[in-house]
N, C-alpha and C positions, 0 to 999 in steps of 0.2 A: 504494500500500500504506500500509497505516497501521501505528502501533507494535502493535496487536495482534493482526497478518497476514490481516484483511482486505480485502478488493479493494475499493477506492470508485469509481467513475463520475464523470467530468467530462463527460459527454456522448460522442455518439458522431459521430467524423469524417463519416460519410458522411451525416449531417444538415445539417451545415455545410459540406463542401464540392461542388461540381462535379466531382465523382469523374472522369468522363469528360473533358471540359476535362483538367483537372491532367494525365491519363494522357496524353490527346495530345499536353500539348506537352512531355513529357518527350523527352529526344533521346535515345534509344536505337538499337544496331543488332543485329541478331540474335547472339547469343551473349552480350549483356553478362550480368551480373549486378545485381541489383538487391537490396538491401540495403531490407526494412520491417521495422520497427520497432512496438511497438506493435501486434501483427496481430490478437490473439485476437477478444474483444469489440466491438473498436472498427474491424476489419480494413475494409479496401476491398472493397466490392461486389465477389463472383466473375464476377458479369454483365457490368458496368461494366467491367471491368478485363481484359477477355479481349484487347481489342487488344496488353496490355503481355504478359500472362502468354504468350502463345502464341510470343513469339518471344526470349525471357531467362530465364535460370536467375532463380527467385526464392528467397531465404532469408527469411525470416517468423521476427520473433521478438517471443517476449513474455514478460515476468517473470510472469507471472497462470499458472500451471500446466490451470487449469480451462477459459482461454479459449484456450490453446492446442491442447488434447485436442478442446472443440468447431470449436475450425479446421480440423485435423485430419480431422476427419469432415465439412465443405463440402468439402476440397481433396478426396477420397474419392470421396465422392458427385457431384464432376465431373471424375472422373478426370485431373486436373491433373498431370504425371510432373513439370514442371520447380517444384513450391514445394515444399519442404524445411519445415515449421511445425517452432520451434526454442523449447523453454521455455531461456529465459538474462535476467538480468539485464545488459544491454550497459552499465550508468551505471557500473559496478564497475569495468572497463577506461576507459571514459573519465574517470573520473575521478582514474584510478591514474597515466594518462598524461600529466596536466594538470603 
């Protein structure tokens, strides 16, 4: 965000990373939760990332209001029950806690 509230672009994750890779070697067991950050615009592949999402509660959050309404509507459109898309500013708490 910038001072005059709008949204800039650093690029987008799934450009730059092996979205698959990164998932697989996450170590999860069914039931965890998993905490993203950053989801809307810049979210991880819904295709890619079926191995993670099908067996953990996912919360998806993003400060960008607009990018999380179009998340919203991916989770939707592949009827996903376990991602939650959350508009929150998470730096606010973290940096309250510091």
């Amino acid at each position: 965000m910038t001072n005059s509230g709008k949204h800039v672009h650093n690029g987008r994750y799934n450009e730059i990373t092996n979205v698959k890779l990164v998932l697989s070697i996450i170590e999860h067991k069914k039931g965890d939760i998993f905490l993203y950050t950053r989801s809307g615009d810049e979210y991880i592949s819904l295709t890619d990332s079926k191995i993670v999402w099908d067996e953990v509660k996912v919360n998806a959050i993003d400060v960008w209001e607009e990018s999380i309404f179009n998340f919203k509507g991916e989770i939707g459109k592949e009827n996903f029950e376990d991602i939650d898309a959350i508009f929150a500013d998470i730096t606010l708490k973290i940096h309250k806690t510091r």
